[in-house]
C-alpha positions as CSV (number, residue, x, y, z in Angstrom):
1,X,41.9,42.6,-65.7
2,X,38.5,42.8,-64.3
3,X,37.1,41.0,-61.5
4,X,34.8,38.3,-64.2
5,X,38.4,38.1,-66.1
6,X,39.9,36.5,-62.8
7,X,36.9,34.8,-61.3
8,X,36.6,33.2,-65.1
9,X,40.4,32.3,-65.6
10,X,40.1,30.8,-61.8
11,X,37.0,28.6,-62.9
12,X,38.7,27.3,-65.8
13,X,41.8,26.3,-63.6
14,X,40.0,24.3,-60.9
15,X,37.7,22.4,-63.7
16,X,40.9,21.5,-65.7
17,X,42.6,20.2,-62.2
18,X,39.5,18.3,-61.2
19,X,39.4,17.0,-64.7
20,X,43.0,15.4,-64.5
21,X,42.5,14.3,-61.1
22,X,39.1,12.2,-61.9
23,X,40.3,9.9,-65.1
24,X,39.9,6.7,-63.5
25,X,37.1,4.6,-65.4
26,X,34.2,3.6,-63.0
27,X,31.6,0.8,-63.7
28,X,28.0,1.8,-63.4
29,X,25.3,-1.2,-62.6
30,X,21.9,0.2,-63.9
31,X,19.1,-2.9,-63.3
32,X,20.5,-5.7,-66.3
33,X,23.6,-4.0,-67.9
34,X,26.7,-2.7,-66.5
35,X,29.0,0.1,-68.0
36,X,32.2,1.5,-67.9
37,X,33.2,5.3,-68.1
38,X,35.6,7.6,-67.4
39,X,34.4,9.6,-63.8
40,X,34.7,12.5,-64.7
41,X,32.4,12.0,-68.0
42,X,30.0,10.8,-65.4
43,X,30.3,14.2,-63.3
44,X,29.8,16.4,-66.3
45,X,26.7,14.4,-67.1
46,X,25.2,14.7,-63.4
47,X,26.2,18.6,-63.2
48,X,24.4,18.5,-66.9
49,X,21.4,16.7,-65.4
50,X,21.3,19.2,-62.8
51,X,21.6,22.0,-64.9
52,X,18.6,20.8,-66.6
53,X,16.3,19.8,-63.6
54,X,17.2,23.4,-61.9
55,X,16.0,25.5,-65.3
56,X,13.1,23.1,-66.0
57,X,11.8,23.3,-61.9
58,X,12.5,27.5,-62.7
59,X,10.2,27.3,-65.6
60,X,7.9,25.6,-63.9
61,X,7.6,27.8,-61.1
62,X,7.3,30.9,-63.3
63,X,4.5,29.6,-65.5
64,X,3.0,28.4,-61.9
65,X,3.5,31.8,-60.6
66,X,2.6,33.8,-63.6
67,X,-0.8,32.0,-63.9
68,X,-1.9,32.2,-59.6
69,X,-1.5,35.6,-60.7
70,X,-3.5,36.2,-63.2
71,X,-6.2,34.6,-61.7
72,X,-6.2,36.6,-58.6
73,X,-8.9,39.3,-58.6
């Protein structure tokens, strides 16, 4: 096994234990309606939401970057 093998089989272990652990539903107030969910649906959404924000800000920066360059003379 190589060192991605292990560090992949690892990750899988600790998001399946944090997945059992977190199944308690939890209410979420948003302004004029409330909902319930399962936490750890709420978790993956946020780390989703995350995901997102961090590769959009990234993109953003490049095309920011890419066009101070090539207007530099």
């Amino acid at each position: 096994m190589n060192a991605k093998s292990i560090i992949i089989i690892v990750l899988v272990v600790l998001i399946t234990i944090l997945s059992m652990q977190n199944t308690q539903s939890v209410v979420v107030n948003m302004l004029f309606w409330q909902a319930t969910y399962p936490l750890i649906i709420l978790m993956y959404i946020l780390l989703g939401i995350g995901f997102a924000a961090g590769y959009l800000a990234r993109s953003v920066f490049k095309i920011f970057k890419k066009n101070k360059s090539s207007n530099d003379y």
